[in-house]
Phi, psi and omega in degrees: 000125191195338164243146172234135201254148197226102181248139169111084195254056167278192149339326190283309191257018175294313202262315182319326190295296167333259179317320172291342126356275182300348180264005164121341195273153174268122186238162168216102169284104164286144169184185196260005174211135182298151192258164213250017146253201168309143167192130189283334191233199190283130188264142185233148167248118174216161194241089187309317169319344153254104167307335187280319203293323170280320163316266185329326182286309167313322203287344189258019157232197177234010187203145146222143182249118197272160147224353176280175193332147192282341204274359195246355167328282183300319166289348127298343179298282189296340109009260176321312175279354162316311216232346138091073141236140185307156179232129177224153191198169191252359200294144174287339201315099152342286169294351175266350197255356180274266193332305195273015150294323180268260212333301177288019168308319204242011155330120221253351199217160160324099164251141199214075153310167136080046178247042161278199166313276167214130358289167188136266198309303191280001148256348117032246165305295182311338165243025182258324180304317181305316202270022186246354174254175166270350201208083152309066187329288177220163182215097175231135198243093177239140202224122169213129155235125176223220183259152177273329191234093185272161172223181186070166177287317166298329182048054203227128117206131193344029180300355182250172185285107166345299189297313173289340187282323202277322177334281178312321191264001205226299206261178218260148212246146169252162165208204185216117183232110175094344158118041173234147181286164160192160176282115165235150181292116190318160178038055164224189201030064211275129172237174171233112146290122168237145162222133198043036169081027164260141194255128185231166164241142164243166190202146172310131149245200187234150174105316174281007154285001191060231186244030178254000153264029156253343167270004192223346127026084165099000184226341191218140184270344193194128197207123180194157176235137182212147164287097159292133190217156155264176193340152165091332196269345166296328187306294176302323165325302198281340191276330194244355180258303204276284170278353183253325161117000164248036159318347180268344179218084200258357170270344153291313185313303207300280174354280185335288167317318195267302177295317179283339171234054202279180207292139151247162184284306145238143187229185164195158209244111185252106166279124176199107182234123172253169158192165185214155181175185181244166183224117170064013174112333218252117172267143191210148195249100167249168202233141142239098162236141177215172176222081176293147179230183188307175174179144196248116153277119211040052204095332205223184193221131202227118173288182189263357166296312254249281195285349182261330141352277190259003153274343147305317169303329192277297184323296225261344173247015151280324211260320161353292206266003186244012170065026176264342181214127206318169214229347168231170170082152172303158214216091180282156206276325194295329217258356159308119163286135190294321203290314207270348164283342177270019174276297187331142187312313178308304186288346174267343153325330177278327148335297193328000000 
């Protein structure tokens, strides 16, 4: 594996084009316009949406890394397994990520969704925490990325793509409670948190578990993921999706949202994956919390959605091509070794 096509050339995937670059890889970065930021490699103008053209385009690498939008997944998805090239892709989606699962049933390459933040890191991290007990009790996982200097009531903005975020707050979230699967409803169970004495809240979204509850079912008693905000912001969330009705209009909302609250520069990435269990008879709590912040890569200043993204992303198609992880078949975020992924050039970033 040594060309890669890289479609969707926001922040995320201007720099995943980058970096797999700088790890070694020939890379061609798509989009239907060259992006208005830095970029290294090579540029292809293509439209996913003309099939001949992403056929053709595929047919000349050996691996594609979708960043685009989640809902543009699948018909890449299905591309790729036409043509027996690896698939890497950030979606959060549940059902896009249910299709290129049955696909790679019959699949000739690597397909591996969900390799981002979360899912990506934190499942990851979460199971690397999981395989250290002898008995899993929990496993929770909360993830936000947000302005490091908020303003407003919302204390929100919008550095991640509109469409996954209104995606995440609207569909139903799954988990594992009591050692039972269940369905719960987005933005409930509102907790309080601290990390590095900033008082934050988390609450269910639906998507960041990935696939791990059809693998820890019956192995981990209680497993859930929520979205860190600060304080308040579920309340308005819930007020604005809900009482106004526009859960009913979610690509206006998405608008609504993205205008009143747009990208900052600086942000920060808060991570807090916890779990408990026993060793040997003995209950015991391991913790991964971090708080990432901008950091300038290759030359340019990479907000921290943006470089903890798409460097999660890079990692998981080095470890592809370097045999640390199967060249067929579905590729779940839980079945990474933690050790052999911050070893990747991409993965050592995390170190830092």
């Amino acid at each position: 594996m040594q060309r890669v096509a890289v479609l969707g050339l926001g922040k995320v995937g201007a720099l995943a084009a980058d970096l797999l670059s700088a790890a070694g890889f020939t890379v061609v970065a798509c989009d239907r316009a060259p992006p208005a930021g830095p970029l290294s490699v090579e540029f292809a103008a293509l439209d996913v949406s003309d099939g001949a053209a992403l056929g053709d385009l595929l047919g000349r690498v050996d691996a594609v890394l979708s960043c685009l939008p989640y809902h543009l997944n699948a018909a890449v998805a299905r591309a790729a397994h036409a043509l027996g090239r690896h698939y890497f892709d950030l979606t959060e989606d549940v059902p896009t990520t249910k299709i290129i699962q049955d696909l790679a049933e019959t699949g000739q390459a690597a397909m591996a969704p969900q390799c981002g933040l979360a899912p990506g890191l934190v499942g990851i991290v979460a199971a690397s925490q999981i395989a250290g007990f002898d008995d899993c009790r929990s496993c929770r996982m909360r993830v936000g990325a947000l302005p490091r200097y908020p303003t407003g009531r919302m204390g929100y903005a919008f550095n991640w793509s509109p469409e996954g975020v209104v995606n995440e707050y609207l569909n139903d979230c799954e988990v594992i409670e009591d050692g039972a699967r269940k369905q719960v409803s987005p933005m409930e169970w509102l907790e309080t948190l601290y990390i590095d004495g900033v008082k934050l809240e988390a609450f269910t979204t639906s998507g960041g578990l990935g696939t791990m509850c059809d693998t820890y079912l019956g192995r981990v008693a209680n497993l859930d993921y929520k979205t860190i905000r600060y304080p308040g912001h579920a309340d308005l969330m819930n007020f604005f999706f809900h009482e106004l009705l526009m859960r009913e209009r979610r690509a206006e909302a998405g608008k609504i949202l993205v205008n009143a609250k747009p990208p900052v520069a600086e942000d920060i990435v808060y991570v807090h994956i916890a779990s408990e269990g026993t060793v040997r008879g003995r209950l015991h709590r391991q913790e991964f919390v971090r708080a990432y912040r901008p950091r300038t890569l290759l030359g340019h200043q990479r907000t921290s959605i943006a470089w903890t993204t798409a460097a999660s992303a890079a990692s998981v198609v080095e470890m592809v091509r370097d045999g640390a992880l199967p060249a067929r078949g579905f590729v779940r975020q839980e079945d990474i070794p933690m050790a052999a992924w911050m070893a990747t050039t991409n993965g050592r970033l995390f170190q830092d």
